[in-house]
C-alpha positions in Angstrom: 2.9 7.8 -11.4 -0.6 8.1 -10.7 -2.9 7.8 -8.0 -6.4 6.3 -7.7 -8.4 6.3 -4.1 -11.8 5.4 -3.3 -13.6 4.4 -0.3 -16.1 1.7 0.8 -17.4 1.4 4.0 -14.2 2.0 6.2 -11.7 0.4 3.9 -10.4 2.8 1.8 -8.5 1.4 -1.4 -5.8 3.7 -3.1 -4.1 2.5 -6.7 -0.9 3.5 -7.5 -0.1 3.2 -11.1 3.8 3.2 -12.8 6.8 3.3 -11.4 7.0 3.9 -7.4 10.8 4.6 -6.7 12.9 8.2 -6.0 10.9 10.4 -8.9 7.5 9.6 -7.5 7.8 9.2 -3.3 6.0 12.3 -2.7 2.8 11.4 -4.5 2.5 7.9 -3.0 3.5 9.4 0.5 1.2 12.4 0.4 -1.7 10.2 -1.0 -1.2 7.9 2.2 -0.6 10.0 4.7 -3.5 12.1 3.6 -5.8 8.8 4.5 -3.9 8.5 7.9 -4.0 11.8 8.9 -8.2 11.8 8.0 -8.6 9.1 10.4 -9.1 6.4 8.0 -8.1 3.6 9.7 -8.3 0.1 7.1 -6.5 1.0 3.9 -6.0 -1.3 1.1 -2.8 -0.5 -1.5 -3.4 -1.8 -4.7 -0.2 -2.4 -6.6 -1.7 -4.3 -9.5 -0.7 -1.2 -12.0 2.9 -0.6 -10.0 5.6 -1.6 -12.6 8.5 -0.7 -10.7 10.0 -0.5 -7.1 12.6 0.8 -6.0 13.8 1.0 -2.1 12.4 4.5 -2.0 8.9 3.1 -2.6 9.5 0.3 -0.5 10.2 2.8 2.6 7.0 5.1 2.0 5.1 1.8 2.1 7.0 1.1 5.6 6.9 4.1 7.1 2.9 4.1 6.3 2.5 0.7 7.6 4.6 1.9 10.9 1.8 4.9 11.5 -1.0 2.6 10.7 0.2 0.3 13.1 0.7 3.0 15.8 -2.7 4.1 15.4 -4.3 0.4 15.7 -5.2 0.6 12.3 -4.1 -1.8 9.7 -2.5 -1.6 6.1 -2.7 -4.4 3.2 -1.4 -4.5 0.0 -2.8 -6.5 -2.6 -2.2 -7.2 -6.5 1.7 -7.4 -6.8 3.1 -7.8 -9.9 6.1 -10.7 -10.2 8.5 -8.3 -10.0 7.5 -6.1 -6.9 6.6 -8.9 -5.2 10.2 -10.7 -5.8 11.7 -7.0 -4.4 9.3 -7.5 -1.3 10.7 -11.4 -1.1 14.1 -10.5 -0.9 13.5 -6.8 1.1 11.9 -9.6 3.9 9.4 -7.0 3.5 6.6 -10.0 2.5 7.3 -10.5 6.6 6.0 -7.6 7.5 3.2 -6.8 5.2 -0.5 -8.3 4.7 -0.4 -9.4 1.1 -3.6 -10.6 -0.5 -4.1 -11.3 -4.4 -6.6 -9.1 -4.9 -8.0 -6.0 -3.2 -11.4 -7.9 -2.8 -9.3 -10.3 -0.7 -7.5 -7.8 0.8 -11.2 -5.7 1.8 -12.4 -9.2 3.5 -9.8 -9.8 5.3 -9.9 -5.8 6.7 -13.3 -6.6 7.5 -12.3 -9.7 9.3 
């Protein structure tokens, strides 16, 4: 897995690359608490390079979403390949996530 993270403005973007399931957690986890715990307070996940994900993946994503959302800040995912999104479809996780095509999309609508 691998990990990409830049900033613009106050939206800060962070790729994840591979396969996000119980080999990888702690990368993904530390990445996004790291932007949490810094203050940063719009994040964008890009998941346009995310091949695989398994519920272990899907509960670092939630469990970053529930401290963004405790804070006031606010989390969006964008890029999702067919097959992650299908796993968010049928997790009922597309409920409870912002999804946007593209991480362009997903900065406007932060900035919204």
């Amino acid at each position: 897995m691998g990990i990409t993270e830049k900033a613009i403005d106050d939206i800060s973007t962070l790729g994840i690359s591979g396969r996000l399931d119980a080999k990888s957690p702690k990368t993904a986890e530390s990445a996004l608490n790291n932007l949490i715990n810094g203050g940063r307070t719009k994040i964008v996940v890009d998941l346009a390079s995310v091949e695989y994900i398994s519920s272990v993946g899907l509960r670092v994503l939630l469990a970053s979403l529930k401290k963004m959302r405790q804070t006031q800040g606010l989390m969006i995912l964008s890029s999702m390949q067919p097959f992650v999104k299908d796993v968010f479809k049928e997790a009922g996780f597309d409920r409870r996530f912002t999804v946007c095509a593209t991480p362009e999309d997903a900065r406007s609508k932060a900035r919204a």
